[in-house]
VOKEDO-173811 format. One record per residue (C-alpha): residue number from 1; residue in three letters; x, y, z. Coordinates in nm, 4 decimals, padded with zeros to 6 digits. Layout:
BEGIN
ATOM     k     r         xx         yy         zz
ATOM   NUM   Ala          X          Y          Z
...
END
This chain:
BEGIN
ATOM     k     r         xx         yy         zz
ATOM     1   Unk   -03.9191   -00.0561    04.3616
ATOM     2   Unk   -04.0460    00.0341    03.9442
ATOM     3   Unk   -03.7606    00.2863    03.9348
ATOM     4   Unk   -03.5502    00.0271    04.0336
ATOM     5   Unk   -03.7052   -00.2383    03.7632
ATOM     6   Unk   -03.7230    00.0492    03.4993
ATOM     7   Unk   -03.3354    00.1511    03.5628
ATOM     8   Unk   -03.2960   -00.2086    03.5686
ATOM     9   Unk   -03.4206   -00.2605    03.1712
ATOM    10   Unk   -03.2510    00.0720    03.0767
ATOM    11   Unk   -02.9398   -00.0827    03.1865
ATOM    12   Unk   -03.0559   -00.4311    03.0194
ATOM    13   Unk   -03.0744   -00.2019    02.6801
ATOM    14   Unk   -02.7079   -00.0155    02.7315
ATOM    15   Unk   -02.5432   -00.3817    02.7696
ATOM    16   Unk   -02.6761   -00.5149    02.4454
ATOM    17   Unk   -02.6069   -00.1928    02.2653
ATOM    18   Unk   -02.2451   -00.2389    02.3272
ATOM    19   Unk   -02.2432   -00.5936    02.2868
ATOM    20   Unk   -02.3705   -00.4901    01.9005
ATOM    21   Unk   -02.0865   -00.2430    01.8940
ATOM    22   Unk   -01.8527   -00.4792    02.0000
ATOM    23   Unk   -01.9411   -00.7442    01.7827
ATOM    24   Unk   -01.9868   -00.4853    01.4359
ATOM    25   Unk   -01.6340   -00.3415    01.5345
ATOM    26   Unk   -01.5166   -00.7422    01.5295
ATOM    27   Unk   -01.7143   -00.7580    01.1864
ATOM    28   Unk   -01.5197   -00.4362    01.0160
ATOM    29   Unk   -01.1809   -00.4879    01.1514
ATOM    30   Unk   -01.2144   -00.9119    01.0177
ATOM    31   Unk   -01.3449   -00.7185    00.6496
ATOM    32   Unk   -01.0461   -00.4669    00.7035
ATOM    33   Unk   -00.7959   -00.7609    00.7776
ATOM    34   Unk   -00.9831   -00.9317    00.4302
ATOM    35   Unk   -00.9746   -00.6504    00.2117
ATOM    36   Unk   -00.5708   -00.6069    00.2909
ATOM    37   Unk   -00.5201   -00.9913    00.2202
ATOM    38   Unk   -00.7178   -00.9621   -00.1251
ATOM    39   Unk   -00.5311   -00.6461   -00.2074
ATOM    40   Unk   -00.1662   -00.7831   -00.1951
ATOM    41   Unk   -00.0680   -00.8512   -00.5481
ATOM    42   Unk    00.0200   -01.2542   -00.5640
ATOM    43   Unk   -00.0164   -01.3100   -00.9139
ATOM    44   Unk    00.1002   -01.0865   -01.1684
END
């Protein structure tokens, strides 16, 4: 029964890891997508 509630947490851990994976990969590809809109040259 505590193996079961300690693999339990351990896999409690593992989901939010990759939920903040996810959401930093969100967060670099939306400053990617930025960067490319501030680098086109509209005014010269």
């Amino acid at each position: 029964m505590s193996k079961m509630l300690i693999f339990y947490e351990k896999l409690k851990l593992i989901i939010k890891s990759i939920k903040v994976c996810i959401i930093i990969n969100e967060l670099s590809g939306v400053n990617i997508i930025y960067q490319m809109i501030n680098n086109t040259p509209n005014s010269s």
